[in-house]
C-alpha positions as CSV (number, residue, x, y, z in Angstrom):
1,X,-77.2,-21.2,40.5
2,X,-76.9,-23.9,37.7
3,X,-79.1,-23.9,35.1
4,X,-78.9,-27.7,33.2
5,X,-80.2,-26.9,29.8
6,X,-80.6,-29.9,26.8
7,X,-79.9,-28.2,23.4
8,X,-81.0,-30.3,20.3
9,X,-80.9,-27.4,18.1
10,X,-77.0,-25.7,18.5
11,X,-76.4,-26.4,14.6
12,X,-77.8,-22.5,14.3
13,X,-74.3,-21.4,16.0
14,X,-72.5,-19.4,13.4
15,X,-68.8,-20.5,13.7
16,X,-68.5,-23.1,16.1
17,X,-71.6,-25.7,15.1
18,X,-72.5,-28.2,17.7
19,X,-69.8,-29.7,20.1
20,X,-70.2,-33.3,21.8
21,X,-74.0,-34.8,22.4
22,X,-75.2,-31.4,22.2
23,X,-75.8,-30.5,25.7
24,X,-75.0,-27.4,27.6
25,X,-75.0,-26.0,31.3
26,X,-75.2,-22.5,31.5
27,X,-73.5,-20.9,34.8
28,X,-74.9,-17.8,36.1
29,X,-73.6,-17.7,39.7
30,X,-70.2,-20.0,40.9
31,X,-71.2,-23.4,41.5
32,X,-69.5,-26.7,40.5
33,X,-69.9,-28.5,37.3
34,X,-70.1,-32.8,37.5
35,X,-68.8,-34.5,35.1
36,X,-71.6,-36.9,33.3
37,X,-70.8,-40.2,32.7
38,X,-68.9,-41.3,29.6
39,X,-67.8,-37.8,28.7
40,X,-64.2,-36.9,29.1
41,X,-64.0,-33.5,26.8
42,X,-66.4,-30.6,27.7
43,X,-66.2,-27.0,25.4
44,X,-66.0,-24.3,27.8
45,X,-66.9,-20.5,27.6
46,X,-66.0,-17.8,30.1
47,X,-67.1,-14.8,29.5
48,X,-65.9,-12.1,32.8
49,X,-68.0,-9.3,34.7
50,X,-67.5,-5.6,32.9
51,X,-66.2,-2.8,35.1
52,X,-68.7,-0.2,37.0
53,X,-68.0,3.5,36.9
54,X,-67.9,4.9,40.9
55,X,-68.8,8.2,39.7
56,X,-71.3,10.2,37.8
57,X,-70.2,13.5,36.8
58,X,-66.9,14.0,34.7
59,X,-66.7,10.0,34.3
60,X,-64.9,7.7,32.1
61,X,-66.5,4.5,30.8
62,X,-66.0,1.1,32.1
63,X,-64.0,-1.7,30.3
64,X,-66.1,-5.1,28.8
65,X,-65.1,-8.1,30.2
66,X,-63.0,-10.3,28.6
67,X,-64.0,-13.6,26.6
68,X,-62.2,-17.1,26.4
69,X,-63.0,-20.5,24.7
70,X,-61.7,-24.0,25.1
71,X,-61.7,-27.6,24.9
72,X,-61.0,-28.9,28.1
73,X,-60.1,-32.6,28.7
74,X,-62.2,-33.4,32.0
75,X,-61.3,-37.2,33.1
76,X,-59.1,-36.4,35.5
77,X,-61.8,-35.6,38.1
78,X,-65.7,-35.8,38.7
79,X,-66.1,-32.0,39.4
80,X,-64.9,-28.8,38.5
81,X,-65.0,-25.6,40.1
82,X,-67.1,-22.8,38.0
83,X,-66.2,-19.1,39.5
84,X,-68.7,-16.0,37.7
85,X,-67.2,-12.6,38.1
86,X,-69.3,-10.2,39.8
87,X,-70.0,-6.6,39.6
88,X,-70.0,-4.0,42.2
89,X,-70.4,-0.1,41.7
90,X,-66.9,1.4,41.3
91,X,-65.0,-1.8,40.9
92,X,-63.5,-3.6,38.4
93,X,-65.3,-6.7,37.3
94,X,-64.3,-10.0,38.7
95,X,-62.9,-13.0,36.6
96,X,-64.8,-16.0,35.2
97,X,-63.0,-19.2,35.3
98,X,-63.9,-23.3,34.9
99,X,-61.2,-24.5,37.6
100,X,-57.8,-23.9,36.7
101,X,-58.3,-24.5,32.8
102,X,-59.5,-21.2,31.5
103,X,-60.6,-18.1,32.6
104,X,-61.7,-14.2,31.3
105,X,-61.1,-11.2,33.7
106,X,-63.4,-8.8,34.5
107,X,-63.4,-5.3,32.9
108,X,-62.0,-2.2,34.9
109,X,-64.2,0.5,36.6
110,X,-64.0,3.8,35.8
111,X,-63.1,6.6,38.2
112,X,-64.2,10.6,37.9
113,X,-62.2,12.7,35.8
114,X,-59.8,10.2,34.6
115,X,-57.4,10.9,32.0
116,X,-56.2,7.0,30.7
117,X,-59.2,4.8,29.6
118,X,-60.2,1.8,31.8
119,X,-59.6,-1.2,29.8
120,X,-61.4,-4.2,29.4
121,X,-60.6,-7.7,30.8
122,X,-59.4,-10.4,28.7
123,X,-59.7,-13.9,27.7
124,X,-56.8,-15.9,29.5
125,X,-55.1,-20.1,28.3
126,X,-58.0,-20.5,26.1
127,X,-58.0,-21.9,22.3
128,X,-59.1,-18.3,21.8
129,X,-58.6,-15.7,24.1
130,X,-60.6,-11.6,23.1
131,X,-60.6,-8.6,25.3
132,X,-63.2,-6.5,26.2
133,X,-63.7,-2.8,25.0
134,X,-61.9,0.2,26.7
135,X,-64.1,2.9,27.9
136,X,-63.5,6.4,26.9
137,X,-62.5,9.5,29.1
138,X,-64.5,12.7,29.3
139,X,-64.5,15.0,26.8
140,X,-65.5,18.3,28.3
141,X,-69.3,18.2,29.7
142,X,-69.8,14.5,28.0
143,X,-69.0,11.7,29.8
144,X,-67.2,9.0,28.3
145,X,-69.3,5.4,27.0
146,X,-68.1,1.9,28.3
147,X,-66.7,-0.9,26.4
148,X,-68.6,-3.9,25.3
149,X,-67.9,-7.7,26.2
150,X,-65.5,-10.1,24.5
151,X,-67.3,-12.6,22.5
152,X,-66.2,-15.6,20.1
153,X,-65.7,-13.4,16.9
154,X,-63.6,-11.2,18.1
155,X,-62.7,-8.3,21.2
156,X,-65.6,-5.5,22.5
157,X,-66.4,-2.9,21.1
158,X,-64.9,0.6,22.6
159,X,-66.6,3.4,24.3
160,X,-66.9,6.5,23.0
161,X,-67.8,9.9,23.8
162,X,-71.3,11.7,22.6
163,X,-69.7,13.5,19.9
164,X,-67.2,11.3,18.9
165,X,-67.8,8.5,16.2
166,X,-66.7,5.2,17.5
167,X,-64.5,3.6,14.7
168,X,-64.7,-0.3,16.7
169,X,-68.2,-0.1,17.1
170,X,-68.2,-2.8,13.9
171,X,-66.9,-5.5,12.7
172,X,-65.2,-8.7,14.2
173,X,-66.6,-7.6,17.8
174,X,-68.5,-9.0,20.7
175,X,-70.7,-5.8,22.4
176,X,-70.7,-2.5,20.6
177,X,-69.4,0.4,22.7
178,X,-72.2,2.3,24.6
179,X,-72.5,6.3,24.0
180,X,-72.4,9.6,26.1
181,X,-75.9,10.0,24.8
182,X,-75.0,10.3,21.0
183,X,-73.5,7.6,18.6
184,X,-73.6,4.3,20.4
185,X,-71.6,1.0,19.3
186,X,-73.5,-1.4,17.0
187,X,-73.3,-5.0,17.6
188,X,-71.6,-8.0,15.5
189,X,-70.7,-7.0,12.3
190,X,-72.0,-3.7,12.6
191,X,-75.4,-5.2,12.2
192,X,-78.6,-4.5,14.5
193,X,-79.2,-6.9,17.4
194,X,-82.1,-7.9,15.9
195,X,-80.8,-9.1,12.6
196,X,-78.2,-11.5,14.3
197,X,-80.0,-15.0,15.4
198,X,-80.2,-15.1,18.3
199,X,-80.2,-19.4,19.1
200,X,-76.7,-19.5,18.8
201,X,-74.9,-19.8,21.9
202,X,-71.8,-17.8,19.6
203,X,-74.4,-14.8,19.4
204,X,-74.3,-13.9,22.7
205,X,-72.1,-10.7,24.0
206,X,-72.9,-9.5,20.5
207,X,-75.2,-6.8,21.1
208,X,-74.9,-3.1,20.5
209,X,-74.2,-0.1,22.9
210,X,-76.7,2.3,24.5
211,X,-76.5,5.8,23.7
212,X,-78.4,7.5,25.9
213,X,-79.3,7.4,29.6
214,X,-82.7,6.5,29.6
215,X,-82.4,3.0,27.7
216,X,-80.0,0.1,28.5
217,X,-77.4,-1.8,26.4
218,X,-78.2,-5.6,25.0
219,X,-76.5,-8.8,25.0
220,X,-72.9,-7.4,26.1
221,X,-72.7,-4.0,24.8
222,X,-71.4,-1.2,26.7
223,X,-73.3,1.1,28.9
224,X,-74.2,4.8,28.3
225,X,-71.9,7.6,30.3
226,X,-72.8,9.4,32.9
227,X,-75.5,8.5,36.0
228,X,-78.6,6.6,34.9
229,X,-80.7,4.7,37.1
230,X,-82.3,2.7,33.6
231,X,-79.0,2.7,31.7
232,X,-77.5,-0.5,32.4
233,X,-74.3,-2.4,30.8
234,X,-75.7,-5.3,28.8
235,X,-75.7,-8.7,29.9
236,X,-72.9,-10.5,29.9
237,X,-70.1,-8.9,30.9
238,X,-71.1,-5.4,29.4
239,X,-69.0,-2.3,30.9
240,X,-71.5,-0.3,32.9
241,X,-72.1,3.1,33.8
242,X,-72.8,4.6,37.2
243,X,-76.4,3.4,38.1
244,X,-78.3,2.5,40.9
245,X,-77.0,-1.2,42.0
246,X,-80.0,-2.8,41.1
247,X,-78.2,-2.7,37.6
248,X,-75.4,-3.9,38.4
249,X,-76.3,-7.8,38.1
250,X,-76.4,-7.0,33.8
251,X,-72.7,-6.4,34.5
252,X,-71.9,-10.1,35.7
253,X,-70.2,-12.6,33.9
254,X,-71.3,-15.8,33.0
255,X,-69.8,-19.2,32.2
256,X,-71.5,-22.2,29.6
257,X,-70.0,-26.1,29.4
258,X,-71.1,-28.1,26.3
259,X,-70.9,-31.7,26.5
């Protein structure tokens, strides 16, 4: 699926302003990305699939997926090939790539009773390359949060555990880490989803975490631990907890080319 989309309006994006004519195709499945005429430089982000935890009591959280940028010099062909990482229920995410140029791995997924965190996926031969948050391990009866996506100011947010405060949740990150049903991750800067604009293409995988089981993460952040059937990973590229696979799609990555 390919999803052409003219933009006349990118100016609102908050560090990297518009690139080329304006224009952007936004990737949600593989496909194959044809070069229009006259343009020889496309802009491309990856962003890949966050990890799914395969268990749902004594769990650790999922890792974000990863995040890369660059500016990819495109007239040596008429196509490219666009992969989007996929998610699955207890694997690790898959990678995001735009042919052999630039590419973000997925995030890994967590396994019952761990005792190392399952780290997040990362940006790879971008201009910039971020990683996705870690998920936490359990913590006696709480299971641990999953890490938020990559994004363009900076790595995910980590997962944390209900009663632990989650000191990456701020800051220069893309998703905020999602809770054990306690304190979740807060999105860019530390600010509420809400308050960042949303028309910028550098706002997305921004969102925050979800803390608790019953309500899902936004725009990247990490998923709440545990086994929710509502509680999802946030799309893109959010690490998600163990759900029912009709959640698993908020996991997947995504890939956009401006032109």
């Amino acid at each position: 699926m390919t999803i052409p989309t003219p933009t006349v309006s990118l100016a609102a994006n908050l560090g990297t302003g518009v690139f080329g004519n304006g224009l952007v195709q936004v990737f949600g499945a593989s496909g194959t990305f044809t070069v229009p005429f006259g343009i020889s430089r496309v802009r491309v982000r990856v962003w890949g699939a966050g990890g799914v935890s395969g268990a749902s009591n004594g769990t650790s959280g999922s890792g974000g997926g990863g995040f890369a940028m660059k500016v990819v010099d495109v007239s040596s062909g008429p196509t490219v090939a666009v992969t989007v990482g996929t998610a699955s229920v207890g694997a690790t995410g898959g990678t995001s790539s735009f042919g052999s140029f630039v590419s973000a791995t997925g995030g890994v997924g967590a396994v019952a009773s761990a005792t190392t965190v399952s780290a997040g996926g990362t940006g790879v031969g971008g201009d910039i390359n971020f990683t996705g948050g870690s998920g936490s391990i359990p913590s006696g009866t709480d299971n641990g949060g999953s890490g938020g996506v990559a994004g363009v100011f900076g790595n995910g947010g980590t997962g944390s555990v209900s009663t632990t405060v989650v000191t990456t949740r701020s800051g220069n990150s893309g998703g905020g880490g999602g809770g054990s049903g306690g304190t979740a991750g807060s999105g860019l800067f530390g600010l509420p989803t809400s308050l960042v604009p949303s028309t910028s293409l550098d706002s997305i995988g921004t969102g925050a975490g979800s803390a608790t089981l019953a309500t899902s993460a936004t725009n990247g952040g990490g998923g709440p631990g545990g086994t929710s059937s509502t509680g999802f990973g946030g799309f893109p590229g959010g690490g998600g907890s163990h759900a029912a696979t009709l959640g698993v799609f908020f996991s997947y990555g995504l890939v956009i080319v401006e032109y």
